[in-house]
N, C-alpha and C positions, 0 to 999 in steps of 0.2 A: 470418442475424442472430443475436449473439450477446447475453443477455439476462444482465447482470453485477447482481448486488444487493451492495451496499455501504454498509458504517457503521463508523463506528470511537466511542471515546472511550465508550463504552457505562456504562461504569465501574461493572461489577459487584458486590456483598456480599451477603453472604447474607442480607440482608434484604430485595435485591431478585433476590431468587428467585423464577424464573417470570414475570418480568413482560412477558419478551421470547418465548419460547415459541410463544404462541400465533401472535404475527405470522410468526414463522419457522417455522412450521407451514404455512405456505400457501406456503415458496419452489416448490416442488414447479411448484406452479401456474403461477406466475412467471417463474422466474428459471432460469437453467441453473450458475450457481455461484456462492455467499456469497464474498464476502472481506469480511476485519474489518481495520481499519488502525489498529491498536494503542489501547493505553489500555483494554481490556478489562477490568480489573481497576482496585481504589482504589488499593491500597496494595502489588500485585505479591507476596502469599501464596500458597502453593500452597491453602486453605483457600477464596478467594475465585476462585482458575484454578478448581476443582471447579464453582461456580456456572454458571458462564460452558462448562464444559463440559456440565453437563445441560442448557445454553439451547439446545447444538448439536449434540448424539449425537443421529447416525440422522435427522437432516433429510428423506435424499433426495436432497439435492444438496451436489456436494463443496464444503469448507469450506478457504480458504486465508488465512494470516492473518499477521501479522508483529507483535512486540511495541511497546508505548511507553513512555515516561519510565517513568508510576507503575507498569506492568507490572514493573522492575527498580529499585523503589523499595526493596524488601527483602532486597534482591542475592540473589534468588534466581530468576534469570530461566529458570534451564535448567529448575530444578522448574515455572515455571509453565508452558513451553515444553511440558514431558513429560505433564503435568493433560491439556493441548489436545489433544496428541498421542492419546493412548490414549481421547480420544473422538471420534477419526476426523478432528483438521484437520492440515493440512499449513499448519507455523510455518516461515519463512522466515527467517535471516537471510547475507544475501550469496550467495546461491543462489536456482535457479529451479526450478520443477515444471512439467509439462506434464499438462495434467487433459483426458479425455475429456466435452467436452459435445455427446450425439450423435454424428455425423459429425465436428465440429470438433474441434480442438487447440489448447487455450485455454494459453499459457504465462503464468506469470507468475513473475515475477522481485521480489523483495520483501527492503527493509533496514528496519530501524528507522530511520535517517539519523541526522542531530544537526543542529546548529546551525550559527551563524557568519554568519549575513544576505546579504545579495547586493550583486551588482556594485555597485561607488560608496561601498557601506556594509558591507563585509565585514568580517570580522575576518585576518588577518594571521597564517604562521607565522613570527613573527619575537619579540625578548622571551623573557619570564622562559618558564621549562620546559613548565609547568601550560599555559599558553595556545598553545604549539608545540604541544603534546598536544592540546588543545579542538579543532585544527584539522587535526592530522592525523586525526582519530576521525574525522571529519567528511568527510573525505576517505578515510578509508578505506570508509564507511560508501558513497558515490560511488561509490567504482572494485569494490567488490564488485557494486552495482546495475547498474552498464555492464555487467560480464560476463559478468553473469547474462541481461542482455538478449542479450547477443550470442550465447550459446550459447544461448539457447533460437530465436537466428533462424537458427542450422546446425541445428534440429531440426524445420524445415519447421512453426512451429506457425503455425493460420490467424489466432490473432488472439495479442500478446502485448502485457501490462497492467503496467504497475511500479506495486508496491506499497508505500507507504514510512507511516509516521508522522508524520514532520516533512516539513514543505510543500517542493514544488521552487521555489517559485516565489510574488512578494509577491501578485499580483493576490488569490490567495484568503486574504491575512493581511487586507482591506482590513476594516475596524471593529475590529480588535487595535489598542493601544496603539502608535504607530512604534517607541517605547522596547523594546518586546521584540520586534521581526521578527530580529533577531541569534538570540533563543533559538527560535524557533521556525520555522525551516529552512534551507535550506543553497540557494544559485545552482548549487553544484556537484551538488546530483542533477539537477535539469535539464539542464546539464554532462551528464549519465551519460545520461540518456533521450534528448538530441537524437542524441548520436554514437552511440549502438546503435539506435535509433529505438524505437519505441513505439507502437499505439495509442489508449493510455490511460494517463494516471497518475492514480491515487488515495492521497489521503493523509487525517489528522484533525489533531490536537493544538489545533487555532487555535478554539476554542471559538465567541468570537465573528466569525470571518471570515466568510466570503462563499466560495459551493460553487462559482461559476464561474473557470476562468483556464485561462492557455495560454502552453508553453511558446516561446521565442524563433524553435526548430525548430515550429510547429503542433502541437503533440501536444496535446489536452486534456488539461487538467487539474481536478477536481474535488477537493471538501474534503467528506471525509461525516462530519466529526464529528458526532454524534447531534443537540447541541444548534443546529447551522448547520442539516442537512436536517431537523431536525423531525419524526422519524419511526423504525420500529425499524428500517426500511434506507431506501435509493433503488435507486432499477435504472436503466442504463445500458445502452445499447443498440450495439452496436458489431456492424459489418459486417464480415465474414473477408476477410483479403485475398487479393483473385484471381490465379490463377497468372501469370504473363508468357508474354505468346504465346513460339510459337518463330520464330528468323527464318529467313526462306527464303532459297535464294542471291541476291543480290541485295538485299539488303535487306527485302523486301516481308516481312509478317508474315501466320504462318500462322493 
């Protein structure tokens, strides 16, 4: 059993320094690896990445994280990227890691995502320039998450987790406005996590949604924005998957 602590939307400044520390002081105890799903920071400074990075230097347990909106609010997403980095988390975008917890091989694959709403109520590559763009982003932000999943499943790892920012899926947008489920996630990461498969998907942005959903394919889905779980993470518990027998002549299984 694999023991996942998760929170996103945290939205750090330096005036809330230290406030998160002490509960991430006990992952040790807990949890066998943090991920944070974006929105870590107010205003995406490399000034306020530093915060957010002494929340999580030297935990104990590896830290994997991917950015959101306001994280690239000051278009300077690689500086805040680089903060994270040099205090020991693995930032994700369109790519996957494969992290030691224990015996296990925790992969996880992680985008920011974007927008564009879901089936029935999508937005369209078709029209003026700027909106072909909103939805290729959106789609690329997808087919980097599929891939990432799918090489981390030619890497034998025992459990693998997609990590994103914006939601795959409406069930956890439910107490959002309808009027914004378009800006706040996309049908096609779920799209990405059903056809590479998944354990787990975690994402934030949706403030006021709701932590439970599930994609089309079964894969859970949870929303750990701080202010939906209520807390300085959640832990998720998730079982490694067992090998497949081999089969003998004849069919029968060894």
């Amino acid at each position: 059993m694999i023991r996942i602590a998760a929170v996103g939307d945290i939205h750090m400044a330096p005036e809330t320094r230290g406030t998160l520390r002490p509960a991430f002081e006990t992952l040790p105890e807990l949890a066998d690896i943090l991920l944070l799903a974006g929105d870590l920071t107010r205003h995406g400074t490399p000034q306020e990445a530093r915060v957010v990075a002494d929340e999580i230097r030297d935990l104990g347990v590896p830290v994997v994280a991917v950015l959101g909106n306001h994280d690239h609010h000051d278009d300077r997403p690689e500086e805040v990227a680089a903060v994270l980095e040099d205090a020991g988390a693995q930032v994700l975008e369109g790519r996957g890691v494969v992290v030691r917890c224990g015996d296990a091989r925790v992969g996880v694959a992680g985008t920011k995502g974007f927008g564009g709403g879901f089936v029935g109520r999508c937005a369209g590559e078709f029209g003026e320039p700027l909106m072909k763009e909103f939805v290729r982003h959106s789609r690329r932000c997808a087919d980097g998450l599929r891939t990432s999943l799918e090489q981390l499943a030619d890497q034998e790892c025992d459990v693998r987790i997609a990590l994103t920012h914006y939601s795959p899926v409406p069930e956890t947008l439910a107490g959002e406005p309808l009027e914004i489920y378009p800006f706040l996630g996309s049908y096609l990461l779920a799209e990405a996590v059903d056809t590479a498969g998944a354990d787990l998907a975690v994402h934030g942005h949706a403030h006021a949604g709701t932590e439970n959903g599930m994609t089309n394919g079964g894969v859970r889905v949870r929303n750990v924005a701080q202010p939906v779980i209520g807390r300085a993470f959640h832990i998720y518990h998730v079982h490694e998957r067992q090998p497949v027998p081999a089969a003998a002549p004849g069919g029968r299984t060894l």
